[in-house]
C-alpha positions as CSV (number, residue, x, y, z in Angstrom):
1,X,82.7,99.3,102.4
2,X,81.8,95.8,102.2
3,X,82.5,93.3,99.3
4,X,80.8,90.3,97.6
5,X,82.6,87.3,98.5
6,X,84.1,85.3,96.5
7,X,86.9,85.4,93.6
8,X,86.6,88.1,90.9
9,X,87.2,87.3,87.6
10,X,90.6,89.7,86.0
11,X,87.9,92.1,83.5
12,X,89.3,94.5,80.8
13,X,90.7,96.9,83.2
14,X,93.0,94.6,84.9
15,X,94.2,92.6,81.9
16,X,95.4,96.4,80.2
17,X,96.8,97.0,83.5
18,X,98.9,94.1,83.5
19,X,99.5,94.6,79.4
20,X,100.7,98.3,80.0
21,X,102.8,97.0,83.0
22,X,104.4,94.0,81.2
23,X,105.6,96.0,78.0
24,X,108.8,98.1,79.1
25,X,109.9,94.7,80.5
26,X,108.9,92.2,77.4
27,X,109.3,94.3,74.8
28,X,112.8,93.4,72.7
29,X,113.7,91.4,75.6
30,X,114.7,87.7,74.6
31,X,113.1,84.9,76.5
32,X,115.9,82.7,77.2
33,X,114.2,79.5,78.6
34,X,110.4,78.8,79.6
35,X,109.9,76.7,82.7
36,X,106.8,74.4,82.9
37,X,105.1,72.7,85.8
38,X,103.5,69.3,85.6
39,X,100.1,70.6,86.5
40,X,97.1,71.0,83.9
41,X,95.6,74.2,83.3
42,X,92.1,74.5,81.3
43,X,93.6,74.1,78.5
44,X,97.0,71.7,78.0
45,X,99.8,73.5,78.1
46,X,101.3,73.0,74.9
47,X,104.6,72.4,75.7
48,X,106.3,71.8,72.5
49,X,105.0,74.8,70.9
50,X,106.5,77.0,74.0
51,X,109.9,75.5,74.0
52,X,109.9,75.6,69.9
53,X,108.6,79.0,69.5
54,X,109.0,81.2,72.4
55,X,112.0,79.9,74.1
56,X,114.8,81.8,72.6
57,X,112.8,84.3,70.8
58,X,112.7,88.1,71.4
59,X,109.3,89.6,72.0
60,X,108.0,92.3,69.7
61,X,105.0,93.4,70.8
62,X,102.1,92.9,74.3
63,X,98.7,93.5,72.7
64,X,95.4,93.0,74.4
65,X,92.2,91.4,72.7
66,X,89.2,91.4,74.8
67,X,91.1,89.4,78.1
68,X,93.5,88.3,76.2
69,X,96.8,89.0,76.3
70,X,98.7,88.6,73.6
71,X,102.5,88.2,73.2
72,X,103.8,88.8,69.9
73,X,107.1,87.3,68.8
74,X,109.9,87.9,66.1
75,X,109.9,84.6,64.8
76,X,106.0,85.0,64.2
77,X,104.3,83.3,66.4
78,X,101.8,84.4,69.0
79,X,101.9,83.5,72.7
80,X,98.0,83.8,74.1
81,X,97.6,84.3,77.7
82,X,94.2,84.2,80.0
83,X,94.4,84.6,83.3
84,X,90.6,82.7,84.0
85,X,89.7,83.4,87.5
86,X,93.0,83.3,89.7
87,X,95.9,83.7,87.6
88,X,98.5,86.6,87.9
89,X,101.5,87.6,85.7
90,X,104.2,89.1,87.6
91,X,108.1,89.8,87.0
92,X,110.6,88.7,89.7
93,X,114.8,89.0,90.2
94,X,116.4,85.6,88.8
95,X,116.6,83.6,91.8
96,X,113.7,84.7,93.6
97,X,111.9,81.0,95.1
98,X,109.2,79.2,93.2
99,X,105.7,79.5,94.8
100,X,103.6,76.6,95.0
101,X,100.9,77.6,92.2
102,X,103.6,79.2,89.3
103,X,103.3,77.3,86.2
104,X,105.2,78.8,83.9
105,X,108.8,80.8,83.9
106,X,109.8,82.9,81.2
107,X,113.1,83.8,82.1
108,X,114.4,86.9,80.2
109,X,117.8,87.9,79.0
110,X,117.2,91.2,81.4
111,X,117.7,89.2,84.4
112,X,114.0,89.1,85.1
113,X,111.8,86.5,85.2
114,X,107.6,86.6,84.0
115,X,105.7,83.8,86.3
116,X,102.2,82.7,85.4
117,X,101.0,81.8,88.9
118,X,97.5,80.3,89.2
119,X,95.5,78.8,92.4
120,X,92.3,77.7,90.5
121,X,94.4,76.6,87.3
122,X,91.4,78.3,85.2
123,X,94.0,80.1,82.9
124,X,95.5,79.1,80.1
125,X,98.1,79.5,77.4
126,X,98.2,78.9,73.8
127,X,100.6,79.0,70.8
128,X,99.7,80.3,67.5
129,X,102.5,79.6,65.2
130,X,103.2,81.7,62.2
131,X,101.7,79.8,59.4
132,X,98.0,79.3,61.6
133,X,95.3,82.3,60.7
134,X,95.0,84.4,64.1
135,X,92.2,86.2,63.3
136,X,90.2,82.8,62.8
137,X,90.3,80.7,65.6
138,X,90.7,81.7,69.4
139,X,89.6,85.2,68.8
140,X,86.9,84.7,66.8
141,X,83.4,85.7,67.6
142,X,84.7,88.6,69.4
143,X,82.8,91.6,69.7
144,X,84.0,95.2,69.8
145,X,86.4,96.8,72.2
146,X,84.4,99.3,74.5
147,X,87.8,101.7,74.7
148,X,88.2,101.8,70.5
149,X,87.3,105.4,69.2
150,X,84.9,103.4,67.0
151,X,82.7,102.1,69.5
152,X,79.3,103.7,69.3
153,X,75.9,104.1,70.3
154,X,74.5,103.0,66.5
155,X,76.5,99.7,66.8
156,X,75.1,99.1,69.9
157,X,71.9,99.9,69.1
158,X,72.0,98.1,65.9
159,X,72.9,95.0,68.2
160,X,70.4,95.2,70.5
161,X,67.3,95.9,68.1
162,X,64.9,93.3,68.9
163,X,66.2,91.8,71.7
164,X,64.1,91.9,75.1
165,X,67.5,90.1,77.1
166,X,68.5,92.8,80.0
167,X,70.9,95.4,79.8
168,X,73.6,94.1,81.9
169,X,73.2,90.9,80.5
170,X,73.7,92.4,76.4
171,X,76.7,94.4,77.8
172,X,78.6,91.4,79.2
173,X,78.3,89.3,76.2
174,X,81.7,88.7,74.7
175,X,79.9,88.3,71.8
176,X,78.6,92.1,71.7
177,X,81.0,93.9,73.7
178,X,84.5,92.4,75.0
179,X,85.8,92.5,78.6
180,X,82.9,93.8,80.1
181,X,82.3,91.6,83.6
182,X,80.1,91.3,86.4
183,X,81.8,94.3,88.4
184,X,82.0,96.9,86.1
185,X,78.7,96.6,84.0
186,X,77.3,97.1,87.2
187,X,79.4,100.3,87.4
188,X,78.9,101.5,84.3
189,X,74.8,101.1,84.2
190,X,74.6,103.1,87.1
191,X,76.5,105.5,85.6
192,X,74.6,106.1,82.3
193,X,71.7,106.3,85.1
194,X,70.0,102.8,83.8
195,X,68.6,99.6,85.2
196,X,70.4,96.5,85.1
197,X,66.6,94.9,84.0
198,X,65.6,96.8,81.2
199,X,65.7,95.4,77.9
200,X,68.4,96.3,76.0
201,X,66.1,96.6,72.7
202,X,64.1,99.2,74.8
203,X,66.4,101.5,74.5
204,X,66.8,104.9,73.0
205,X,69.6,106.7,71.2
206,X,70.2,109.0,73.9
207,X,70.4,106.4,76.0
208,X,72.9,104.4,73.9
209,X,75.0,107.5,74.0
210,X,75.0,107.8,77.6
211,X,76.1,103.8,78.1
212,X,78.8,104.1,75.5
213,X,80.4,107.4,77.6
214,X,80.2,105.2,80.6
215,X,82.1,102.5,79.4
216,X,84.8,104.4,78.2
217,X,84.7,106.5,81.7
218,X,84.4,103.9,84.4
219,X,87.0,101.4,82.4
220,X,89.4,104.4,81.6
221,X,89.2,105.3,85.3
222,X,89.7,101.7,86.2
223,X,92.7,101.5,84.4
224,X,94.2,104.3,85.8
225,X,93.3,103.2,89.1
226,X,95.0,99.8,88.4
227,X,92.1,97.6,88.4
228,X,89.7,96.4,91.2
229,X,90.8,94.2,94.0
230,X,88.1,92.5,95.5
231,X,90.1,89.1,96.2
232,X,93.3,87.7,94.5
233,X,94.2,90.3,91.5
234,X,97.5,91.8,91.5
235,X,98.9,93.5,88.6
236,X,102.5,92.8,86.7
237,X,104.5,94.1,89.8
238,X,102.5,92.2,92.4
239,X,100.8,95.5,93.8
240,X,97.0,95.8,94.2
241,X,94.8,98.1,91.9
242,X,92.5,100.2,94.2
243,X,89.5,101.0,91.9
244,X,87.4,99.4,94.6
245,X,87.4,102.6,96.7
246,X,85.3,104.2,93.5
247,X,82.6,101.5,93.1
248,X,79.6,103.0,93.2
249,X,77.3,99.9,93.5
250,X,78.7,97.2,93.5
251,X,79.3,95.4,96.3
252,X,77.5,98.0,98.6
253,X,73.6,96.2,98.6
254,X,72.3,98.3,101.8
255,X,74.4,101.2,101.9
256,X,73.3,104.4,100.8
257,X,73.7,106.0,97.1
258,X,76.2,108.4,97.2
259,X,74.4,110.7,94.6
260,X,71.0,110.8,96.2
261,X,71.1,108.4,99.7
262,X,69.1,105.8,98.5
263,X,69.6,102.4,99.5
264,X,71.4,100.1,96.9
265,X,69.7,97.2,96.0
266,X,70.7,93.8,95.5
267,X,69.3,91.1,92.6
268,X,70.6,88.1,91.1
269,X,70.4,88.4,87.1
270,X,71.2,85.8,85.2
271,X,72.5,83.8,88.5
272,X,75.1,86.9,88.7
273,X,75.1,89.5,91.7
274,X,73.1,92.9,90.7
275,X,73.5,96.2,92.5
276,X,71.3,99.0,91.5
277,X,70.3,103.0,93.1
278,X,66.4,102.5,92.2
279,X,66.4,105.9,92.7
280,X,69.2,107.2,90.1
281,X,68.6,104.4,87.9
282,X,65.3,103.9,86.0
């Protein structure tokens, strides 16, 4: 199978992946002491907020918002972790040597230590502390989550009446529906048997139904497959997901549908690369 070049941006899959992975080794662990490079990230590091509210705190929970990962702590205060479009979390022995591109160590009373390693220095973290409203600032705006049991085909529907904007574009607005990317709204389109192009106001309840099954199938199955490694993700143990052996599209422009031997097509949409069956998807 041949890939698109270039580096993939961590989606939903990957991020729960890595959240699922991090928690039996976060969770009620203390984090001793938090090690920071001198190198910018997107966002400055905000050092005095790490070494005041995480250093020497125990964590108490690993949620996920969207691509967010979020670090809860007992004193309160929230760590916020993105990984942009190169960064990796991954847990190492005590000891084990720095590499060039980790910019923050979270060494943990367990003997571990969590590295935030990141070539294109796109991520970033933040630091809500426990008196700031969470729900108001970074994570505002966000639409819903595609794996909640209250996702549906009415509140998609509802959100798309009017609008003449394609499909894949409507699905991977943050706005609409979180931590759907390039990759897998390709993926799940051809799965509810739709084209990328159409309007997503053009669209019938049946056909609603059919995206909102897809979304919970191909990211479910994602997850469980570890993500999609097209480039530089690894998950929390430094091992690469292998969901790329299921794509169905993406990727394949010039290869032949699987379901009926068509020939997969290739469009740009919205400047991003668009694979299609024009056969299975009308």
């Amino acid at each position: 199978m041949r890939f698109a070049k270039g580096l993939i941006v961590p989606e939903l899959p990957e991020v729960e992946v890595i959240r699922r992975g991090l928690i039996p080794h976060l969770v009620d662990r203390t984090i001793q002491r938090v090690v920071i490079s001198n190198r910018r990230l997107r966002l400055p590091v905000p050092r005095f907020k790490l070494k005041r509210w995480v250093q020497g705190s125990r964590v108490k929970a690993v949620d996920r918002r969207a691509k967010y990962l979020l670090v809860e702590m007992s004193n309160g205060a929230m760590m916020i972790l993105h990984l942009g479009m190169s960064g990796r979390l991954a847990l190492f022995a005590n000891g084990t040597p720095r590499a060039v591109h980790d910019h923050l160590r979270f060494f943990l009373d367990s003997g571990l230590e969590l590295r935030f390693n990141d070539v294109r220095r796109f991520g970033s973290v933040q630091v809500l502390v426990p008196e700031e409203d969470k729900g108001l600032q970074i994570l505002a705006g966000l639409g819903a989550e595609p794996l909640d049991p209250d996702f549906s085909s009415n509140y998609l529907m509802e959100q798309a009446r009017g609008r003449i904007r394609p499909i894949k574009n409507f699905l991977m607005d943050a706005r609409v529906v979180v931590g759907i990317g390039n990759i897998y709204a390709n993926e799940i389109l051809f799965s509810a048997g739709i084209r990328p192009t159409y309007p997503a106001g053009n669209l019938n309840g049946r056909e609603w139904h059919r995206v909102v099954g897809a979304c919970r199938e191909v990211l479910e199955k994602a997850i469980a497959c570890g993500g999609t490694t097209i480039s530089d993700y690894v998950n929390s143990g430094g091992e690469a997901g292998y969901f790329q052996c299921e794509l169905q599209v993406y990727g394949r422009k010039g290869e032949r549908c699987q379901t009926c031997s068509s020939t997969i097509v290739r469009e740009v949409l919205a400047g991003r690369a668009t694979f299609f069956c024009p056969n299975c998807q009308k």
